[in-house]
C-alpha positions in Angstrom: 44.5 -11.1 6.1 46.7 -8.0 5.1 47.8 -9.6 2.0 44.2 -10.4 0.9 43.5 -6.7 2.1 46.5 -5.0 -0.5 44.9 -7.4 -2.8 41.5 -6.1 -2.9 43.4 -2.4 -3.4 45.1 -3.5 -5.9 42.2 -5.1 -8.0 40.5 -1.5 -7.6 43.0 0.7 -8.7 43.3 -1.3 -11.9 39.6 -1.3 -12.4 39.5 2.2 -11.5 42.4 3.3 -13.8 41.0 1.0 -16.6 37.1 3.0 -15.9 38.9 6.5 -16.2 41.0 5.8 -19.3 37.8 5.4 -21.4 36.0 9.0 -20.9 39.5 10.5 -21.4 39.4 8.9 -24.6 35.5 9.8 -25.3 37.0 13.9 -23.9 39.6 13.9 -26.6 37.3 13.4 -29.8 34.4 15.2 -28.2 36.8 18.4 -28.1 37.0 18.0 -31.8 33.6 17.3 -32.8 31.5 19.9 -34.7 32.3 22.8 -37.2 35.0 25.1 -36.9 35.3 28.9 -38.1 39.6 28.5 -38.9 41.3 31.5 -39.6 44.5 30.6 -42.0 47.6 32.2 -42.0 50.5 31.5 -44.4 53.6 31.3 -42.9 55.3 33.2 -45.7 53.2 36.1 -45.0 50.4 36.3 -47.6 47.2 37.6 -46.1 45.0 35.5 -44.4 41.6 33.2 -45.4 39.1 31.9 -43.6 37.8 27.8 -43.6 35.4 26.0 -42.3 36.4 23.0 -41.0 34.5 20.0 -39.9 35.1 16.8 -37.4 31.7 14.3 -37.8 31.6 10.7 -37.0 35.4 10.0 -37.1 35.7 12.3 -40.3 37.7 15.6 -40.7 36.7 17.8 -44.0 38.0 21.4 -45.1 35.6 23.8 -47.1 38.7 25.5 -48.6 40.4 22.1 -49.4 37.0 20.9 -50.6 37.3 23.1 -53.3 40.7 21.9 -54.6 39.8 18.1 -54.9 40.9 17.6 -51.2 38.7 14.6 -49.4 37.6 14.3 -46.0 39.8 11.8 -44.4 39.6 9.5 -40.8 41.5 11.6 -38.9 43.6 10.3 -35.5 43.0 12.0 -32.4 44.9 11.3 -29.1 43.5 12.8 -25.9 46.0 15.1 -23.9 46.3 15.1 -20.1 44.2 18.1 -19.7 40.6 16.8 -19.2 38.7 18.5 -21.9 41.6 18.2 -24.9 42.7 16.6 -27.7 45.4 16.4 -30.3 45.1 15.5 -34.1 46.3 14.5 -37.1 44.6 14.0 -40.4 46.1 14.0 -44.2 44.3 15.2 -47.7 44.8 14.1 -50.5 43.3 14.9 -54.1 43.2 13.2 -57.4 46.2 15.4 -58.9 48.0 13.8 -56.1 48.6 16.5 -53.4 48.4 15.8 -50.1 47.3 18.6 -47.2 48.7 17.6 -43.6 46.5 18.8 -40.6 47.8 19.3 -37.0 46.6 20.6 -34.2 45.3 21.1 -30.3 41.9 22.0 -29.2 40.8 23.0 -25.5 37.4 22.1 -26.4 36.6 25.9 -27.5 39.8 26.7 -29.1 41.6 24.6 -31.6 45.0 25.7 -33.1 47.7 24.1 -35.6 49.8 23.1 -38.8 49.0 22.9 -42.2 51.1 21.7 -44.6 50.5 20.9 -48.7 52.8 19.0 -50.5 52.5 19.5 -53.9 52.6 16.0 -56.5 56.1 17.8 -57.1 57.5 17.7 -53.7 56.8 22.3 -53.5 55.2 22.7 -49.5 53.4 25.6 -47.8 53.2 25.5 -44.7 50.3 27.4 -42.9 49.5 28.3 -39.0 45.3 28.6 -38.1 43.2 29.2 -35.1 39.9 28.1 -34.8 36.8 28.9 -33.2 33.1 26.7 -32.9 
């Protein structure tokens, strides 16, 4: 009887840990999805720009990279352990063959994070921004 007993609790903390794993995931992109007010900041100390940036149906675009031949891309996101977070990672690229990296965190009302563009030449800039919805 015990051992049927530790059975049964068994079998429902795998269900229940295979039920909660899912709206994590379904958290993670929804603190992502939408259109972001970024404020861009070189990392060498040129002044900063503003971008709008957008997450939509599994798609990241960048105004500012928009206007360089830059094309929205499938970006990855990973939720974090935090409820209400995510992490992603998405790369540009445009026809002349530069690439644009995007990194970053959001708390659901905050996102912050890396970018990078690699020139076809191998020349990088590197870039901090902080973003609002």
């Amino acid at each position: 009887m015990r051992m049927l007993q530790l059975s049964f609790i068994m079998l429902a903390c795998l269900i229940s840990a295979g039920a909660s794993a899912a709206p994590l995931q379904l958290f993670g992109r929804d603190a992502l999805v939408g259109k972001w007010k970024a404020t861009v900041t070189s990392d060498d100390g040129a002044k900063e720009s503003t971008d709008n940036i957008t997450f939509k149906g599994g798609k990241f675009s960048s105004e500012a990279e928009a206007k360089d031949g830059f094309e929205s891309a499938t970006y990855e996101d990973k939720p974090a352990p935090a409820g209400m977070s995510a992490k992603f990672e998405v790369t540009l690229t445009n026809k002349a063959g530069d690439t644009a990296k995007w990194s970053g965190f959001s708390t659901g009302s905050e996102l912050t994070g890396t970018v990078v563009i690699t020139k076809k030449d191998g020349t990088t800039a590197s870039y901090t921004f902080k973003a609002a919805k």
